[in-house]
C-alpha positions as CSV (number, residue, x, y, z in Angstrom):
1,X,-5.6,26.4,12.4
2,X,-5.6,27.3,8.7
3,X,-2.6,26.0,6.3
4,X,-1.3,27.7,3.4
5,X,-1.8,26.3,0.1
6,X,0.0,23.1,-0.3
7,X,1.6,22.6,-3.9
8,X,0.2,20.2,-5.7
9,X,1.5,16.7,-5.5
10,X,2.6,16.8,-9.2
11,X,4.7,20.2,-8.7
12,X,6.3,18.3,-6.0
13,X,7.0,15.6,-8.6
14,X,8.3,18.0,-11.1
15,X,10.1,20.5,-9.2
16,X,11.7,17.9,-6.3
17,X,12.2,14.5,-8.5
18,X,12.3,14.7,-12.5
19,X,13.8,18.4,-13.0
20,X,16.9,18.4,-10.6
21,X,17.8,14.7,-12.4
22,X,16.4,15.8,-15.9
23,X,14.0,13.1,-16.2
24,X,11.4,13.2,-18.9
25,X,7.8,13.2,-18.0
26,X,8.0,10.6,-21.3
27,X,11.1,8.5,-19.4
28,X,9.1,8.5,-16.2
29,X,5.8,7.3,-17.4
30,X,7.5,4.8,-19.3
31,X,9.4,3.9,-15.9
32,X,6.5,3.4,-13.6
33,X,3.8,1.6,-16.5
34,X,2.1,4.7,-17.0
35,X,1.0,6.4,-20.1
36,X,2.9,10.1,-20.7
37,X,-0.6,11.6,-21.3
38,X,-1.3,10.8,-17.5
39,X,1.6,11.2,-15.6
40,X,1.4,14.5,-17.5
41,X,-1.9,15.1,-16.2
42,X,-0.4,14.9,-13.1
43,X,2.5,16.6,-13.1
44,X,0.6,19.6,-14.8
45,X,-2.2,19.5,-12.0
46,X,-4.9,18.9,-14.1
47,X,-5.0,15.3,-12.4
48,X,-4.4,13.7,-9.0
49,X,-2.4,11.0,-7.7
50,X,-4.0,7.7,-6.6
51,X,-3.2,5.1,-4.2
52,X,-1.7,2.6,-7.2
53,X,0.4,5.5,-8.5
54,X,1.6,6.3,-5.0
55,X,3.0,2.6,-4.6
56,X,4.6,3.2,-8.3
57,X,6.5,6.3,-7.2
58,X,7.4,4.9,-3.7
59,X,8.9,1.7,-6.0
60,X,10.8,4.3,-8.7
61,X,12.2,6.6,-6.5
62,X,11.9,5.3,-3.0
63,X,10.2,8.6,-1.4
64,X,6.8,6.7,0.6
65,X,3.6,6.0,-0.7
66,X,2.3,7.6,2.2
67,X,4.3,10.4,1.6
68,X,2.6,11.2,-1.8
69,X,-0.8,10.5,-0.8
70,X,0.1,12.7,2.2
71,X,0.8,15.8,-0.5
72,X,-2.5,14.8,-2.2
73,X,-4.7,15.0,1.2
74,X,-3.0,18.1,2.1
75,X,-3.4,19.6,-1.3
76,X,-7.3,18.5,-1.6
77,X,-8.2,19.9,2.0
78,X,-6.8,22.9,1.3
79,X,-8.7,23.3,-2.2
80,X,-12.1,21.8,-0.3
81,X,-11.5,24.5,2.7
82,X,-11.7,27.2,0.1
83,X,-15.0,26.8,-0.2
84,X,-16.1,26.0,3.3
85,X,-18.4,29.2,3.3
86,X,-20.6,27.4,1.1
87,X,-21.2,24.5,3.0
88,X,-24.9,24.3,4.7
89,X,-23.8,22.9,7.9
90,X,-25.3,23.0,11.2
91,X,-23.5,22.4,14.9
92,X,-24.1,19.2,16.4
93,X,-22.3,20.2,19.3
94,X,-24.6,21.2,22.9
95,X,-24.8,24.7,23.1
């Protein structure tokens, strides 16, 4: 079964958490220890989130930590499955 592509986990961050309550990406960094240049990253896609900031946003907003590394695994699978036709891999199962 093929998924379609999963936003990333900082559009999610964006477009379900800091825009509808006008938060800054500059007032959330500052909220959960992080520098603005990073949580920009993020939110801009350019970077991922890890399991530390996944326990940071579970503390800030309450949503899981699971839940955000959730959107991360779903997001990387679907990037890695994009280029499963250039994977050398052989069937180990009997024919």
């Amino acid at each position: 079964m093929r998924m379609s592509n999963p936003p990333h986990p900082g559009e999610v961050l964006r477009e379900l958490w800091l825009k509808p309550e006008h938060i800054t990406v500059s007032r959330a960094a500052q909220a959960l220890g992080v520098s603005r240049k990073h949580l920009s990253g993020i939110v801009n896609g350019r970077a991922n989130i890890t399991p530390d900031l996944a326990l940071r946003l579970e503390m800030a907003l309450g949503a899981s930590a699971e839940s955000w590394l959730g959107h991360r695994m779903a997001y990387d699978l679907w990037q890695a499955g994009q280029h499963r036709h250039e994977f050398a891999v052989t069937s180990l199962r009997a024919a």
